[in-house]
MARVO-679546 format. One record per residue: y, z, x of N, C-alpha, C in turn. Coordinates in steps of 0.1 Angstrom, whole numbers, m for minus. Atoms other than C-alpha are relative to their C-alpha. Last residue first. Layout:
<pts>
+-------+-------+-------+-------+-------+-------+-------+-------+-------+
:   n_v :   n_w :   n_u :  ca_v :  ca_w :  ca_u :   c_v :   c_w :   c_u :
+-------+-------+-------+-------+-------+-------+-------+-------+-------+
:     Y :     Z :     X :     Y :     Z :     X :     Y :     Z :     X :
...
+-------+-------+-------+-------+-------+-------+-------+-------+-------+
</pts>
This chain:
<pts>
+-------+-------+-------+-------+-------+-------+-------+-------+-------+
:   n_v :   n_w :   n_u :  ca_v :  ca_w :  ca_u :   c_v :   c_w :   c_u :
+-------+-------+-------+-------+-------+-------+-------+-------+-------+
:     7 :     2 :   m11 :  m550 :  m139 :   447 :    13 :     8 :    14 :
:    m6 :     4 :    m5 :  m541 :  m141 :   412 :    m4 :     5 :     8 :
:     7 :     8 :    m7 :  m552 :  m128 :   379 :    11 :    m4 :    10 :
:   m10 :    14 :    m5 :  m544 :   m99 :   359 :    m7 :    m9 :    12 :
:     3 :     8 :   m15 :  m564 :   m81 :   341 :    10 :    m6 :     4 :
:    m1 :    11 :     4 :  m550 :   m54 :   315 :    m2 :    m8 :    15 :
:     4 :     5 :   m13 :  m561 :   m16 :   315 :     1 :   m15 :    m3 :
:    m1 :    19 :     1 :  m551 :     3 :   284 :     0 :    m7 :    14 :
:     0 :    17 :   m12 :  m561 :    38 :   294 :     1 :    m7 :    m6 :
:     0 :     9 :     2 :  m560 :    68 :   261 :     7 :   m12 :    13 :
:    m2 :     5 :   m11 :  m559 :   106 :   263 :    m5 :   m18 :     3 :
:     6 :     5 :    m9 :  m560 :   123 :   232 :    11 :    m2 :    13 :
:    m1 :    m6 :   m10 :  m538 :   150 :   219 :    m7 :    m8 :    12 :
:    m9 :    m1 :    m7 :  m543 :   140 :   181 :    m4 :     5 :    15 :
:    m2 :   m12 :     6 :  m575 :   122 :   175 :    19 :     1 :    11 :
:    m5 :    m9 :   m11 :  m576 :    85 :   179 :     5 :    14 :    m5 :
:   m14 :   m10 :     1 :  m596 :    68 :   152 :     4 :     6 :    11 :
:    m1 :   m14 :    m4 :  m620 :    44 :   161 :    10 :     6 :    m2 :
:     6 :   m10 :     8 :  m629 :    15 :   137 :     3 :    17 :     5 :
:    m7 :    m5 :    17 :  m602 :   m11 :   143 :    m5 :    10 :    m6 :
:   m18 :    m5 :    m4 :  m613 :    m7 :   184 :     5 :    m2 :   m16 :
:    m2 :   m12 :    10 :  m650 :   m11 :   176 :    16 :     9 :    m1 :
:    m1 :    m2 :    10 :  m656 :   m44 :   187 :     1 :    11 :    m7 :
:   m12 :     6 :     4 :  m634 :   m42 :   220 :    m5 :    m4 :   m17 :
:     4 :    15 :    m1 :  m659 :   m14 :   230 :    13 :    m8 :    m7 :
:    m3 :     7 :    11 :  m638 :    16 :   239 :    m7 :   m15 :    m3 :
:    m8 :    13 :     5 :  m644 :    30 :   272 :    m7 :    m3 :   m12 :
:     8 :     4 :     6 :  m648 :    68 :   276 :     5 :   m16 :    m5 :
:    12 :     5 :   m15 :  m628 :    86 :   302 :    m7 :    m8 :   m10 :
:     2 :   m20 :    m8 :  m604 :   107 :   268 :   m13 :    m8 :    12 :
:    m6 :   m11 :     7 :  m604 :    71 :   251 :    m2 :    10 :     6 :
:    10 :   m10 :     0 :  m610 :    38 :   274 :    11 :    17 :    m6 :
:    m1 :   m12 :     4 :  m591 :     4 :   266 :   m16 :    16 :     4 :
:     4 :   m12 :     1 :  m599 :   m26 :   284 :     6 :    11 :    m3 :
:    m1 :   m13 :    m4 :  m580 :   m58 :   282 :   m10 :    11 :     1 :
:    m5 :    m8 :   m12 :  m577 :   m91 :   292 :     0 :     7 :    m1 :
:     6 :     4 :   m10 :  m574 :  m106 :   253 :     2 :     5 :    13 :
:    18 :    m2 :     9 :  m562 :   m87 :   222 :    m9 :     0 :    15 :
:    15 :    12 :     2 :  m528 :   m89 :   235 :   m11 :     6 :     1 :
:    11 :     2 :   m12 :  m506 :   m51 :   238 :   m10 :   m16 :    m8 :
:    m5 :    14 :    m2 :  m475 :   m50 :   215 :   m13 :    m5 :    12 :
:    m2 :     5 :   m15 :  m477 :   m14 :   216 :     1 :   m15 :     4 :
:   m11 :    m1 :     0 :  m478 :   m14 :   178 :     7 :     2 :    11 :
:   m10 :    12 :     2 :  m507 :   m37 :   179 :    14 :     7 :     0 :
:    m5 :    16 :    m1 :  m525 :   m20 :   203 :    14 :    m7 :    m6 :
:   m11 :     3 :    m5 :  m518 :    12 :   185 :    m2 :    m8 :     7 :
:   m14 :    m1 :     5 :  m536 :     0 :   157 :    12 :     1 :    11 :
:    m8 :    11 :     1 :  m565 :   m19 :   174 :    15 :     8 :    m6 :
:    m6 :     2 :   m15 :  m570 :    21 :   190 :     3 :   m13 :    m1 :
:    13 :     0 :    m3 :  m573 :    37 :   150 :     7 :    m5 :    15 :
:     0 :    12 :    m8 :  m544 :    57 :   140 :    m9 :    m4 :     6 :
:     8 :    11 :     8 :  m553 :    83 :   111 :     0 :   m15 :    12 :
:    16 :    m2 :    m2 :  m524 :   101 :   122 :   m10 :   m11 :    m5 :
:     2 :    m9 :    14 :  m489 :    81 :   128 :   m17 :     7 :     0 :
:     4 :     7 :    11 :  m480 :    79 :   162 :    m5 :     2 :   m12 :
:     5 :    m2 :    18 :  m463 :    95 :   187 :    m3 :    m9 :    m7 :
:    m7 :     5 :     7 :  m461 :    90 :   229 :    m3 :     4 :   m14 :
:     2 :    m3 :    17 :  m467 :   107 :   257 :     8 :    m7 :   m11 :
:   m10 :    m6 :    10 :  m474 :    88 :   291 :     1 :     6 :   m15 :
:    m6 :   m13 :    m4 :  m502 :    89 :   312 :    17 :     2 :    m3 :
:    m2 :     2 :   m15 :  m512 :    56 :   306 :    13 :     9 :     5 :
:     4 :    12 :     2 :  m511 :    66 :   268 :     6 :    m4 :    15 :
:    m3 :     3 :   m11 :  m511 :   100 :   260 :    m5 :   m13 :     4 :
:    15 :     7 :   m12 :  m512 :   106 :   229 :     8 :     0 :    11 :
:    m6 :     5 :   m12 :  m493 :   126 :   199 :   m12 :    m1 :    13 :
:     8 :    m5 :   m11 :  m497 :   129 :   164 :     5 :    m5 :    13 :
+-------+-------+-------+-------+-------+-------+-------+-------+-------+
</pts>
């Protein structure tokens, strides 16, 4: 299937939930916000949501510093 992931496209297998591609993005657990098609993602339900094909998918990571 194919996403869009901070507005770039990428593929992944179907069935992928949003901890999956995390982990195959290599993205840490911690600092982040995910939101699916405008819709943020709680960070307990990210092993449960499946991403359909064609979404649209923000990873948003804090950074700190002044």
């Amino acid at each position: 299937m194919h996403i869009h992931i901070n507005g770039e496209e990428r593929e992944f297998p179907d069935g992928s939930t949003v901890a999956d591609l995390l982990t195959a993005l290599g993205t840490p657990r911690q600092g982040v916000a995910v939101a699916l098609d405008g819709e943020v993602v709680r960070r307990a339900n990210w092993a449960e949501v499946v991403v359909p094909d064609g979404a649209r998918l923000e990873i948003l990571t804090a950074v700190q510093g002044g």
